[in-house]
Structures are given as C-alpha cells and as structure tokens.
N, C-alpha and C positions, 0 to 999 in steps of 0.2 A: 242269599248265598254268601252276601257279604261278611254277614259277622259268623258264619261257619267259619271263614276263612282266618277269618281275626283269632276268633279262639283257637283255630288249630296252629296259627302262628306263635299263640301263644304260650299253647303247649311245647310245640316244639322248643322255642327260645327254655322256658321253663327245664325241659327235658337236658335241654344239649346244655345251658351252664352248668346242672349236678354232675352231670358224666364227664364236660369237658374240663372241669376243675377236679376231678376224681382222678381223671387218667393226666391231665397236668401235672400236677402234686404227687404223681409216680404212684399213687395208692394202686393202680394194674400195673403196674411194671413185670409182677411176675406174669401175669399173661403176655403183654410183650415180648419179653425174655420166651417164652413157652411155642411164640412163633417165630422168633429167630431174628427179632426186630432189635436193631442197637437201641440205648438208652434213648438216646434223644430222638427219637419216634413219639415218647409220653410226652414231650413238650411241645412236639409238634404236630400231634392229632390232639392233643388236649387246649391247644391253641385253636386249631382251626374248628374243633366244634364250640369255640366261646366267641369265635369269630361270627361263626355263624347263626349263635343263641342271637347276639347283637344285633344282625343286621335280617334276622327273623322281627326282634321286636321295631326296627326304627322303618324296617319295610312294613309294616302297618299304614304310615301316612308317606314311604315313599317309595312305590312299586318295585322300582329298579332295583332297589338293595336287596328286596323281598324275592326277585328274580337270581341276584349273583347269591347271596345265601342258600335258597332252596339247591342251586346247581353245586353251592363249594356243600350242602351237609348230603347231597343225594352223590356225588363223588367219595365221599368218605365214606357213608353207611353199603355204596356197593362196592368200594376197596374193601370193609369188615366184613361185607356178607362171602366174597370171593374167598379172602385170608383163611377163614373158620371151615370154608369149603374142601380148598385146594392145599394150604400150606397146611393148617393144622388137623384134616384130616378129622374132623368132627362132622357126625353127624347133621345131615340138611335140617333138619328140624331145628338145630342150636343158631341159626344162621337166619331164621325169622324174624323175630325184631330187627335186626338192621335190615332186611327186607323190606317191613313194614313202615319202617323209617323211613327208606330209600325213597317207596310211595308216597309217603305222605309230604314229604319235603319237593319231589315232583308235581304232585296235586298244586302247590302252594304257586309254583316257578310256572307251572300253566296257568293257573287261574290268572296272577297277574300277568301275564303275557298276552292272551286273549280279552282282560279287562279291559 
C-alpha cells in the first residue's frame, strides 16, 4: 500500500504545481472574476496549491508534512467544489474533479495518520 501512496503523492504534487502555477500567474483569473473573487484570490489559491504540491512531495519521507498538505489541498479542493456549486451556480457534475481531488488528498492525510 506503500508505494500506492507514494505514487499518488505524486501525482498529486505533479497535478497541483500545473494548476497552482496556472492559477498563480492569473492564466484563470477570468474564472475568478466570474465568481466574484478580487484579483488576489489567483495569488493566493495558486500559492497554496504550490504549497501543497511541495509538501505532497517532501511528505513522502516526512509524514507530518504529508498530513498538513493533504488537509491545506483537501480544504482548497472543497472550498472549489462548494464555490462551482453555490456561488457560481454550475452544475454538480462541473464540481467533480475538485471532489475527487478532495478524496484523494484525504486518502493521503489518513494513510499517514494511521501509518
């Protein structure tokens, strides 16, 4: 189960620097803007999923980071799956990948907790 975990850490880290550096560098901003969010929301969810890619990859060999990571990207992916729900009024279906996300970054913050 070990290196399940490993690879999915490393997906994750993998996933969340493309997006967290996308939405950093304002390339969504118009989605942003589209929920009502001021500018500096893309600097600051595009931080905190590069925060998280980070400490997805260095919690590999040290659980605890692997723990505050999983909790700081599974808080972000259910603040986006909420947002897409309730503010922007999109369909539930548009709102699954951050769901799935949400999971899998949970999966990760339990596994090390119970390891």
């Amino acid at each position: 189960m070990n290196i399940v975990i490993i690879v999915l850490q490393i997906l994750l880290a993998l996933f969340f620097f493309m997006t967290g550096s996308k939405i950093a560098t304002g390339k969504m901003a118009e989605e942003f803007r589209r929920f009502g969010f001021p500018s500096f929301f893309n600097l600051l969810t595009g931080s905190i999923e590069l925060i998280g890619a980070l400490g997805m990859l260095i919690g590999i060999w040290f659980p605890i980071v692997a723990i505050i990571a999983g909790l700081l990207i599974f808080g972000t992916m259910l603040v986006a799956a909420l947002t897409l729900i309730f503010i922007a009024k999109d369909p539930i279906k548009k709102s699954v990948p951050a769901m799935i996300l949400c999971i899998l970054s949970i999966v990760v913050t339990l596994y090390n907790i119970l390891a």
